[in-house]
Structure formats: structure tokens, C-alpha cells
N, C-alpha and C positions, 0 to 999 in steps of 0.2 A: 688391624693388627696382622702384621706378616710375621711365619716361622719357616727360616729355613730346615729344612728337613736334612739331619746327619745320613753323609752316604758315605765309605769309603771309598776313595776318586780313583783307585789302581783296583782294577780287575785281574783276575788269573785264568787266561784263554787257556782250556783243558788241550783243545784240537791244536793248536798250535805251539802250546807252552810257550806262551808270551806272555806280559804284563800289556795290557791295555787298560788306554788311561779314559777316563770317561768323558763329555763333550757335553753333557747337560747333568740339572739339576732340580731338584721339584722345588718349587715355591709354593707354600701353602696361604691362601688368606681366610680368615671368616668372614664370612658377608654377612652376617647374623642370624634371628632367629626368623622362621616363617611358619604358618601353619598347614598342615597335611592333615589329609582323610584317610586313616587306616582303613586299609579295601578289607580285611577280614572282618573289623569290629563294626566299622563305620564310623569311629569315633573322629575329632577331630584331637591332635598331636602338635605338639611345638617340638621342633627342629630346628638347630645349627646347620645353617647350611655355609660351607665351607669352597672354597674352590682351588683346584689345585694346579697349578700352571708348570711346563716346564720350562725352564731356564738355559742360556749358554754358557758352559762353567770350562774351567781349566782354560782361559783363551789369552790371548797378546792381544790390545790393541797397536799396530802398526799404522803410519804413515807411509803408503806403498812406493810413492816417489822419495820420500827418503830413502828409504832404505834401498829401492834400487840405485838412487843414485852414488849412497856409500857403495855398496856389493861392486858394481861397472870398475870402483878404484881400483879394487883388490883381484876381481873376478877373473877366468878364462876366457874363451870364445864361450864354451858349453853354457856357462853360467851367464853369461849376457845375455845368452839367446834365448835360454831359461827364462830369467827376468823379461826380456823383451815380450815373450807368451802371454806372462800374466799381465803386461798394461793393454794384452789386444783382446781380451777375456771379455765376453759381454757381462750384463745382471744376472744370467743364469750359468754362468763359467761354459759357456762356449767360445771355443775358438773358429769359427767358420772359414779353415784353409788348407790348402794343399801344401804338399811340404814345397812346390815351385813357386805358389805364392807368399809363402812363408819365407823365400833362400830372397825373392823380390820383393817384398815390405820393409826382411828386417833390415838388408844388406848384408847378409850370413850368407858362408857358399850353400849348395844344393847340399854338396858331404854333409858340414855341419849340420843342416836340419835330418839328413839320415841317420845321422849318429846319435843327436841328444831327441828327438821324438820317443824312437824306439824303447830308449831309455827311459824316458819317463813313465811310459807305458806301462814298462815292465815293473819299475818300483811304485805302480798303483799312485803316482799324482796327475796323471791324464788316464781318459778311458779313450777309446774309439770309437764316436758316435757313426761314422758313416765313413765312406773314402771322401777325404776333404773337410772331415768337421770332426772336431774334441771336442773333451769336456774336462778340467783341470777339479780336482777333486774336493768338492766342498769340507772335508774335515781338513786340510790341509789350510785354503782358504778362499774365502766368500766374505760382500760385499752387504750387507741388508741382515733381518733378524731372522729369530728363531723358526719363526712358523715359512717362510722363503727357505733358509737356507737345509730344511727339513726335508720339503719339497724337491729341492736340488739336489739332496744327496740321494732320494728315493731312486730319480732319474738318473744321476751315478750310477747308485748301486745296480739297478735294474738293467742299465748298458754293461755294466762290468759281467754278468753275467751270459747276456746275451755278445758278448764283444767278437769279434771276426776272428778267424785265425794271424797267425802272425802277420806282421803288414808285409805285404808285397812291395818292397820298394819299386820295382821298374813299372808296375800299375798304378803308384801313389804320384809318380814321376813323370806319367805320361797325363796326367788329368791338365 
């Protein structure tokens, strides 16, 4: 017997004064009853033992080549080269490239990859793992479940903090 657990799925970030939307949800199931030794009495006890899992709520399933191949109709250079990122993303949203190998894989000029990097940077859907290597932001989107892409966002988060000063393009450019 599963009960999902009532949450309201819009938050109210104080520090920010934003609505943020939530990204999981608890699953409860009972697994039934088992018996325990109460440590104080020493008696033995019947318990409900219950287990609670969390869930990935609020989300799209998307077909990635779909959709990039609608977007390319409609899209700019920016948004090409956007989309072109995320088909070169490993299982753990790394991109392992420099923006010379990036202007050489996608066929984008050098500008282009200076322009739209930076950019995404800055609106938090890539972090900067290193000179030469990203990381595309797993709330945005990720490949695999719950407990993976948990994992992947720690390592996000944890680079976003840790993240370098602004990129030096003419040392991202010389790699």
C-alpha cells in the first residue's frame, strides 16, 4: 500500500523573493509489522514499519532528439550551439571541452562558443568544472533516476560554489 504525501509544490525563497518550484516528493509505503525489543523495558513490541522514499516530481519527459531537432527549425546560432552542448553531455552532465574544441566539434565560430558559454554560466544551466570541462545543471536536465541525478546535483552544487572567477576567454582560448 503506497501514500503519496500532500506537499505544496511552489515554495517562497525569503532570500531571494522568488517562487521555487520543488523537484521531489516523498513516497511513503508500509512494509508491515515486525517485532522490537524496547531497550528501556525489554519487552518485545509490534511495529509498522513503514519506508519512505523520495520521488522526482514537477518534471517533462522529453525526447532529446526530438526536440532538438524541432528547436534547429526555429532556433538561432545561440540556441543551436545550446542544443548541440546538451547531445555532447555525458551520464553525469559533463561536457569535457574547451571552447576551441567546442567552435571544432560543433562547427560554431570561436565568437559563438565565447558568447553563449559565458552565458549560460551566468544564468546557472552550466557550472565551470575546470578550464576545459562543464557541467550542464542537473535541475534543468539529467538522463537516469533519482538517487544518480541527486548525486549529480550535489556535484553541481558543490562546483557552483566552489566555481573560478569569471572565464578568461584568451586562457580558455589558448588551451
Amino acid at each position: 500500500m503506497a501514500k503519496n504525501e500532500e506537499k505544496q509544490w511552489v515554495k517562497y525563497d525569503h532570500k531571494t523573493e522568488q517562487k521555487k518550484q520543488q523537484t521531489t516528493r516523498k513516497m511513503t509505503k508500509v512494509l508491515g509489522w515486525q517485532e522490537y525489543i524496547n531497550a528501556r523495558t525489554g519487552q518485545i513490541e509490534d511495529f509498522q514499519v513503514i519506508s519512505v522514499e523520495e520521488r522526482d516530481a514537477n518534471f517533462h519527459k522529453i525526447w532529446l532528439n526530438h526536440i532538438i531537432a524541432s528547436l534547429e527549425l526555429v532556433g538561432n546560432k545561440k540556441m543551436k550551439f545550446a542544443l548541440w552542448l546538451l547531445e555532447q553531455m555525458s551520464s553525469d552532465n559533463i561536457i569535457p571541452m574547451t571552447f576551441r574544441q567546442m567552435a571544432e566539434k560543433s562547427k560554431f565560430s570561436i565568437d559563438t562558443v565565447k558568447r553563449v558559454i559565458p552565458a549560460l554560466v551566468e544564468s546557472n544551466f552550466l557550472v565551470r568544472i575546470n578550464q576545459g570541462c562543464y557541467q550542464v545543471n542537473p535541475e534543468i536536465i539529467f538522463k537516469g533516476g533519482t538517487n544518480k541525478r541527486m548525486n549529480v546535483l550535489i556535484q553541481y552544487t558543490n562546483a557552483r560554489k566552489e566555481e573560478s572567477p569569471p572565464l578568461n576567454e584568451d586562457k580558455e582560448n589558448e588551451e
